[in-house]
Each structure stands twice: as structure tokens, then as C-alpha cells.
C-alpha positions as CSV (number, residue, x, y, z in Angstrom):
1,X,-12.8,20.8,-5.9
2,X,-10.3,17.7,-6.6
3,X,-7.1,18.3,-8.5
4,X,-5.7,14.7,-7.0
5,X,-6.4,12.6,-9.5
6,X,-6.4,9.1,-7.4
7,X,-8.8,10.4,-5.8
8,X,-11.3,10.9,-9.1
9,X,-10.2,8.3,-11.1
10,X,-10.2,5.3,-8.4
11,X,-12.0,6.8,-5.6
12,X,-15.4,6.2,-7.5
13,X,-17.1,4.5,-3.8
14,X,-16.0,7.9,-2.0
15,X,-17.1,10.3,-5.4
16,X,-20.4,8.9,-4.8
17,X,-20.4,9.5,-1.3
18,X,-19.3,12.9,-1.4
19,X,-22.2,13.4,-3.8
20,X,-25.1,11.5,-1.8
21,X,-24.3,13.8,0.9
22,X,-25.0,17.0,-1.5
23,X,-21.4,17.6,-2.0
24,X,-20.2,19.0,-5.7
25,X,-17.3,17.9,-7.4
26,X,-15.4,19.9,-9.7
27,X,-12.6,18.2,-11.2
28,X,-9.8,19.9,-12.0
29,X,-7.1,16.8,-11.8
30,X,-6.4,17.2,-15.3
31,X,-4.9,20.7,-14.5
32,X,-2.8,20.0,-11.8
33,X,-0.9,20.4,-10.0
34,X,-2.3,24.4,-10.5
35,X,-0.2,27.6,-10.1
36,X,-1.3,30.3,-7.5
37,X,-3.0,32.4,-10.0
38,X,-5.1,30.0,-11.1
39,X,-6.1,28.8,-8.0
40,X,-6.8,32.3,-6.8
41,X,-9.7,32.7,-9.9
42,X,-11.0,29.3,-8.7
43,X,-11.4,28.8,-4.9
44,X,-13.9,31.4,-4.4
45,X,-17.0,30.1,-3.6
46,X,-15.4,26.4,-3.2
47,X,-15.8,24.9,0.8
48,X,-13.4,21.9,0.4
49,X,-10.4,20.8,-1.9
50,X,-8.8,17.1,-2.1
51,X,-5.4,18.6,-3.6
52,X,-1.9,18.0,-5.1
53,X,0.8,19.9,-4.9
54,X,-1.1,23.0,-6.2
55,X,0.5,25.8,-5.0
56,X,-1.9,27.0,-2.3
57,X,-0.1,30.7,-1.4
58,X,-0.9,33.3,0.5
59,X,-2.1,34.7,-2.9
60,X,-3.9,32.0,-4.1
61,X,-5.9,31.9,-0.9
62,X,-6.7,35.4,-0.6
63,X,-9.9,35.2,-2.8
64,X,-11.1,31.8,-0.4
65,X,-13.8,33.1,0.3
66,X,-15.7,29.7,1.6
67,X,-13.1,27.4,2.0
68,X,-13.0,25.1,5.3
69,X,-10.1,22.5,4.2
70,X,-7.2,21.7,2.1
71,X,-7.2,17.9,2.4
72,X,-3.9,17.3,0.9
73,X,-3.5,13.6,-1.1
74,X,-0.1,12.3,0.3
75,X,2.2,13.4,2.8
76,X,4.1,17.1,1.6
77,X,2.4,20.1,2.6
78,X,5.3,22.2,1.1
79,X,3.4,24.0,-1.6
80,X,1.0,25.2,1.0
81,X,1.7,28.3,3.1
82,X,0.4,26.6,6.3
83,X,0.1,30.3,8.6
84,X,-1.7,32.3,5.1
85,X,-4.7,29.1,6.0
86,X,-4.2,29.2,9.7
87,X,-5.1,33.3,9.2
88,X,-8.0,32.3,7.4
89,X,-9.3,29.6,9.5
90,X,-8.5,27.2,6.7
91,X,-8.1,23.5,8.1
92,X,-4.8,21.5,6.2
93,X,-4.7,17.8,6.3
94,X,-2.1,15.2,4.9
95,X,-2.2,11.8,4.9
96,X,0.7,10.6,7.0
97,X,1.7,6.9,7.2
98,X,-1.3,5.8,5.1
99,X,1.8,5.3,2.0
100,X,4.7,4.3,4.0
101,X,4.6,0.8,2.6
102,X,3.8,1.7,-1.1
103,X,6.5,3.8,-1.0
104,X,9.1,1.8,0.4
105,X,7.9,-0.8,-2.1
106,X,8.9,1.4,-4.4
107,X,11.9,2.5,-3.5
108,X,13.4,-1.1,-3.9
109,X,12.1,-1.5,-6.9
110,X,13.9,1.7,-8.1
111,X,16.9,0.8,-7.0
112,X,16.8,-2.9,-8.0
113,X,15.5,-1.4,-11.6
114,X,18.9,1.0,-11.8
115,X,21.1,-1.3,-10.4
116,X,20.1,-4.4,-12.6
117,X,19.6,-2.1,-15.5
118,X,15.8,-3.7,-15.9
119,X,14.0,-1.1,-18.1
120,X,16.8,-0.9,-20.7
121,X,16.7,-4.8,-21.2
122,X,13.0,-4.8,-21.0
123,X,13.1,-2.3,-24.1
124,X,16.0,-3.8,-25.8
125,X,13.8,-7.4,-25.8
126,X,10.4,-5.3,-26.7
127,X,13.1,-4.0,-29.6
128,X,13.9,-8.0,-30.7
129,X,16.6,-8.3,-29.2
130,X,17.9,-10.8,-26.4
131,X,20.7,-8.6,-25.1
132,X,22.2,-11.3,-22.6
133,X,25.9,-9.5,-23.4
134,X,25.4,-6.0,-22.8
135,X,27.1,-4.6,-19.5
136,X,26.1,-6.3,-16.0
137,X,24.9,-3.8,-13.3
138,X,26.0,-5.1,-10.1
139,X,24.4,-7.0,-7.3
140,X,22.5,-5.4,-4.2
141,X,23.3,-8.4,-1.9
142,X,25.6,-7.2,0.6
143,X,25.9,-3.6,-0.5
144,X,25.9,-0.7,1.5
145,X,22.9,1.8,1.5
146,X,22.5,4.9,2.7
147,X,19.7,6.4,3.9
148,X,19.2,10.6,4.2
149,X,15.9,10.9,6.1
150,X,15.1,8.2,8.6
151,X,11.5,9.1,9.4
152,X,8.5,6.6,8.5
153,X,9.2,5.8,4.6
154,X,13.3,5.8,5.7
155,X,12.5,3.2,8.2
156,X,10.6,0.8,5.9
157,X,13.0,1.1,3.3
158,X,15.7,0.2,5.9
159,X,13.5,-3.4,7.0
160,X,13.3,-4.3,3.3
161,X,16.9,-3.9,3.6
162,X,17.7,-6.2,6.3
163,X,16.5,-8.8,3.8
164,X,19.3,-8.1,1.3
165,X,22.2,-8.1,3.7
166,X,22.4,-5.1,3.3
167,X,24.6,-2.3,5.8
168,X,22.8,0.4,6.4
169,X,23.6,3.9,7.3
170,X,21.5,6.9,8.3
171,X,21.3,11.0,8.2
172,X,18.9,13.0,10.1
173,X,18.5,15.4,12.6
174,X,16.7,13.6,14.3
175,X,18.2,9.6,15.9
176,X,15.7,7.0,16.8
177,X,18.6,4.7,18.8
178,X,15.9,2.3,19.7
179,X,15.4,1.4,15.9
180,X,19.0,1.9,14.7
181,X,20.0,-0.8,17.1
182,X,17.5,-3.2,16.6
183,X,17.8,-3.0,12.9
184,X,21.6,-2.7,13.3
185,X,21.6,0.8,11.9
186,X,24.6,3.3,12.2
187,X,23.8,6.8,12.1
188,X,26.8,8.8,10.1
189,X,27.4,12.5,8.8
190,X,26.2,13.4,5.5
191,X,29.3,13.3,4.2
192,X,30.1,9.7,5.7
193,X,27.2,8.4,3.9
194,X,28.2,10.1,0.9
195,X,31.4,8.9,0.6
196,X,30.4,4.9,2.3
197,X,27.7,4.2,0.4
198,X,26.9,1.8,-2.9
199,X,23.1,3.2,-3.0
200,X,21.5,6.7,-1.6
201,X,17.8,7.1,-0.9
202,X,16.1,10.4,0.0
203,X,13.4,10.2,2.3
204,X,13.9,13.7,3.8
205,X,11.0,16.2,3.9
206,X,11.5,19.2,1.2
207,X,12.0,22.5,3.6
208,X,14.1,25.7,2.8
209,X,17.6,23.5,4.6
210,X,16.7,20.2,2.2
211,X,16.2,22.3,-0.4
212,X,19.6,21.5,-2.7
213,X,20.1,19.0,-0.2
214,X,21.9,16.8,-3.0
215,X,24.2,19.4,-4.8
216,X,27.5,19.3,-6.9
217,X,29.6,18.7,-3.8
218,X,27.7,15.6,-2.5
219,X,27.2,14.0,-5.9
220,X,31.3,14.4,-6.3
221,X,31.7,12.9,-2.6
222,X,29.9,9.8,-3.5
223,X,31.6,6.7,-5.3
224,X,31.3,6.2,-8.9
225,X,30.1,3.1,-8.6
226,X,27.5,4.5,-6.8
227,X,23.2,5.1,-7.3
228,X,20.9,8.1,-5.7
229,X,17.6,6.9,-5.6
230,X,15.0,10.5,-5.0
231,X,10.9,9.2,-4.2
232,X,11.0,12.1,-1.7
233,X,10.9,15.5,-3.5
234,X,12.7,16.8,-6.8
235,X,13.9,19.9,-5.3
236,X,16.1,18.0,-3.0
237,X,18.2,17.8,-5.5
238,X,20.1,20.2,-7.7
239,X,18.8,18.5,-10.9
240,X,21.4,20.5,-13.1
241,X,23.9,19.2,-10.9
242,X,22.8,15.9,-11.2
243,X,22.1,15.5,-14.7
244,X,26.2,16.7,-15.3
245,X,27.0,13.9,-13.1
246,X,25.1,11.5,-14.9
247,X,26.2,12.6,-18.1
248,X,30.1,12.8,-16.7
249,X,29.8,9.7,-14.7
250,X,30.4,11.1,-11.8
251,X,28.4,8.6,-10.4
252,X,27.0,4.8,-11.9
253,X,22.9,6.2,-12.3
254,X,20.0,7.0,-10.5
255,X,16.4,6.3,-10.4
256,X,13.8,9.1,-9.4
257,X,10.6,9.3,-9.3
258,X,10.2,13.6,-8.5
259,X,10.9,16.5,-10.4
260,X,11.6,20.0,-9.9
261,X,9.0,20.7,-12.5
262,X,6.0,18.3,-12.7
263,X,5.0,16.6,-14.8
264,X,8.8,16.5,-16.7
265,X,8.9,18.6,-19.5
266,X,8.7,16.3,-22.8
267,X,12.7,16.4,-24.2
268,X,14.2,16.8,-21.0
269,X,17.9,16.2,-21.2
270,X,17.6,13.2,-17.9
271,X,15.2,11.2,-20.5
272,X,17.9,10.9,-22.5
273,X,20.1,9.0,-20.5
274,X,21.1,5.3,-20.4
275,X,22.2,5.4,-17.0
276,X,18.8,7.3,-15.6
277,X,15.4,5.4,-14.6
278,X,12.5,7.5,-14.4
279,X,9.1,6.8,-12.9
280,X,6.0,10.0,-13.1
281,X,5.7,10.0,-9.0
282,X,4.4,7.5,-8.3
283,X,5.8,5.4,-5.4
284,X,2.6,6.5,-3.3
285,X,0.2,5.0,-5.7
286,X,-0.3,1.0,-4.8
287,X,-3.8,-0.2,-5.3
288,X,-3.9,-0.5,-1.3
289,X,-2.6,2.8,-0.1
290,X,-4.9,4.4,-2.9
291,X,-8.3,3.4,-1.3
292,X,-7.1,3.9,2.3
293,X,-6.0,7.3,1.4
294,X,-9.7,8.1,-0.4
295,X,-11.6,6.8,2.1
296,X,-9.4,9.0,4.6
297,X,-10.1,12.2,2.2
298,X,-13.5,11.3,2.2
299,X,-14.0,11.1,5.8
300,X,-12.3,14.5,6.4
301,X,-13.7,16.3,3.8
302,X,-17.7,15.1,5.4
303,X,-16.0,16.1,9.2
304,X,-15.3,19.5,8.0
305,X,-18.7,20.3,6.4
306,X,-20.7,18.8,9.4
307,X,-18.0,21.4,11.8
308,X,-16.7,18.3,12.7
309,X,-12.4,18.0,13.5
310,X,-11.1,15.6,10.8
311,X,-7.9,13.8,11.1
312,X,-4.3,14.5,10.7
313,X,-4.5,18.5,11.2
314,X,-1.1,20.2,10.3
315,X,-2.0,23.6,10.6
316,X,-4.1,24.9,13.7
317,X,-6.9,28.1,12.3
318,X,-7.7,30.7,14.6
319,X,-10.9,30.5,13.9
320,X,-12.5,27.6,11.5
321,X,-15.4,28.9,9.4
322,X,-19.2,28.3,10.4
């Protein structure tokens, strides 16, 4: 079963793989990403899923009656309740690192897009007219940007920003001093950051602390000059509490590319914004990072079926199926 649809709609070499070696697909990517009750009347019987974020519960997965592995498209394995597969011998996969690079991509181009204000001229010359007077959004050159999440994608996004001059700070648990001080890198409180930067990034993972990471209180603590770029997870951020600010101009804009809800609900209030660029997550989705990503599905997804270990395990079954 395939509910990523990267997989199914550019992964055509590795669909015809899958198939030459007796494999059938069911694709579901039209669906997703699928709630735990519908997964629950669909898994049974199924060996082997290529997935979103589908929400893979311990409900869902109680009728899984065959399944071997979850291969997960991307990096989040948040919708998945790791220990319910572990129980029942249920391999989990992600692909980690294999979109570092697209995403970081990405990421500048969001914030040079919010900053620069480049989808509301594009529209206004696609309307007729040449708006060379409306309001300037400043410059990046020399700005500070702050980074919550230094991990992989964090530390990309903070090389790309060596080559804007930029000062970069950094929040997580976790210091890498060896990276920090090569890339001249100063780790500060949340708070700090907050308050210091002219651009915010997310690159955190979504767990139950993240979760409302990016709240009322931090949005106020930041400048008003000041951007939040999200190409992590929507639920990171309080999106009520964000669209007020937006709205209040609390802060300058933002540019995100996840949603609490997926895909955004058609009329929601943040597409109504000037001040607001929005992108239908996406950042992970370079030609380049798709086909590495497929072929790295595709190789799991045979391991598995032959009772073979595939790569990138984050969840350790008791006992994997025969």
C-alpha cells in the first residue's frame, strides 16, 4: 500500500520494480495522509506500506494482520506509535538525511520570498501591474537569524547562511561546539533568540515538549520587524496564536510550509494574509531528493519481504514476522 504520493507519481523505475518482483500496489496517495480508522479497515491483509503521515495508532494497527514495515517517506515518525509496531513485530523506517539539502534549499527560499515580498509582486505583475512603488521588504544581507533545532536540516540552513553574512544563533538541547565554532555559531536561550533575531527557522522535531513550541509568548518576544519561517512541523506552532500576530502585526510575516491540519482547509483565515507565504509541504520534494528517497523505499520495502534488515530502523520489533 502507498499513500506517499512521490513515491507513485515520480517513482515509476521503483513501481515497476516492486511489481517485477510480484509486489501489489494499492494506491491510496490520493487519500492521504489517512486517519486511524481508516487505516484500521485497510492494513489487514497488506505486508508493506510506503506512507505519509497517516496516523498509524495503536488502533489503526490492531487489525495488521500481515504487515512487516511502515517505510515512512521523509523524516517524522510522529504519527506513528513506534512501541504499538514494535509489539507487533512491525519494522518502521524513515528516511533520514536523504532531504537535508532540499530542505534547506527551501528554507532560504521561504525566507527570501517573505522578506522580499516575491509572491505578492509576482501576482500583482500576473494582475498587469508593475508595482515598483509598493512597500520594500528588507534585505537579508547581514541580518540576524535564528535557528530553533540545530540538527541536520538546522545545520544546512546555517552554511547557506554563511553566504549572506548572516549572524547566526542556535536553540537545542543538544550543542554541537565543533560546528558552532567553525561556522561561528552562538548557541542562546530560546528566549535570546527570540528577542535577537531578524528571521526564525524551525528545524526542531514535533514531540509532546515542541509541541506549541512557538506560542503567544514567544511570538510577542520577537521583534516586529521580525519573520518565523516553519518547514519542520505545523504543530510546532500555536497557529491561532500566530495568525493573531500576523493579523496584529505583532511580527513583519512568515512563510510556512506545515500545517496543523493537512492539506489546509480551503478559506483558511492565514490565506488571507498579505504578510503570510504559504507553500503545501513541500521543502522535501526536489527532483534529486525525490528519486534517492524511492529508490531508498524501494530497497527496504524488497529487504523486508526477502526477511532481509532494511535501512534506517527506528523502532526495534520483538519479533519481525516470517
Amino acid at each position: 500500500m502507498v499513500t506517499a504520493w512521490p513515491f507513485i507519481e515520480l517513482g515509476n523505475r521503483q513501481c515497476a520494480r516492486l511489481r517485477e518482483h510480484g509486489c501489489e500496489l494499492h494506491d491510496l496517495s490520493t487519500e492521504a495522509p489517512l486517519s486511524a480508522s481508516r487505516l484500521r479497515d485497510l492494513l489487514p491483509g497488506i505486508e508493506a506500506v510506503i506512507a505519509t503521515s497517516d496516523e498509524y495508532s495503536a488502533t489503526a494497527l490492531a487489525g495488521a494482520d500481515s504487515l512487516r514495515l511502515i517505510a515512512r517517506w521523509g523524516v517524522g515518525v510522529d504519527s506513528i506509535d513506534l512501541q504499538a509496531a514494535a509489539e507487533k513485530g512491525i519494522i518502521v523506517t524513515n528516511t533520514p538525511g536523504y532531504l537535508t539539502e532540499a530542505v534547506a534549499d527551501f528554507t532560504f527560499g521561504l525566507l527570501l520570498a517573505a522578506a522580499r515580498r516575491i509572491p505578492q509582486l509576482h501576482l500583482r505583475m500576473r494582475e498587469g501591474i508593475f508595482a515598483r512603488r509598493e512597500s520594500p521588504g528588507p534585505g537579508v544581507w547581514r541580518k540576524t537569524l535564528g535557528i530553533i533545532g540545530l540538527g541536520e536540516i538546522g545545520k544546512a540552513v546555517a552554511r547557506r547562511a554563511r553566504g549572506f553574512a548572516m549572524q547566526v544563533l542556535a536553540s537545542d538541547l543538544q550543542h554541537d561546539d565543533e560546528f558552532a565554532s567553525r561556522y561561528q555559531i552562538r548557541y542562546v536561550p530560546l528566549k535570546e533568540l527570540l528577542r535577537r533575531s531578524d528571521f526564525v527557522t524551525l528545524h526542531c522535531a514535533l514531540t509532546p515538549t515542541t509541541t506549541g513550541l512557538i506560542g503567544e509568548n514567544e511570538l510577542r518576544l520577537m521583534k516586529r520587524t521580525a519573520f518565523l519561517i516553519n518547514a519542520a512541523r505545523g504543530a510546532v506552532v500555536d497557529e491561532q496564536a500566530l495568525l493573531r500576530a500576523l493579523q496584529e502585526r505583532w511580527i513583519a510575516g512568515a512563510a510556512l510550509d506545515t500545517f496543523c491540519v493537512e492539506p489546509l482547509p480551503p478559506g483558511h483565515p492565514l490565506t488571507a494574509l498579505d504578510n503570510c507565504v504559504l507553500t503545501p509541504h513541500v521543502a522535501s520534494c526536489s527532483l534529486e531528493a525525490i528519486e534517492d528517497i524511492n529508490e531508498l523505499l524501494c530497497q527496504n520495502v524488497l529487504a523486508v519481504l526477502r526477511g532481509q534488515e532494511p535501512r534506517h530502523i527506528v523502532n526495534r520489533p520483538r519479533q519481525v514476522n516470517d
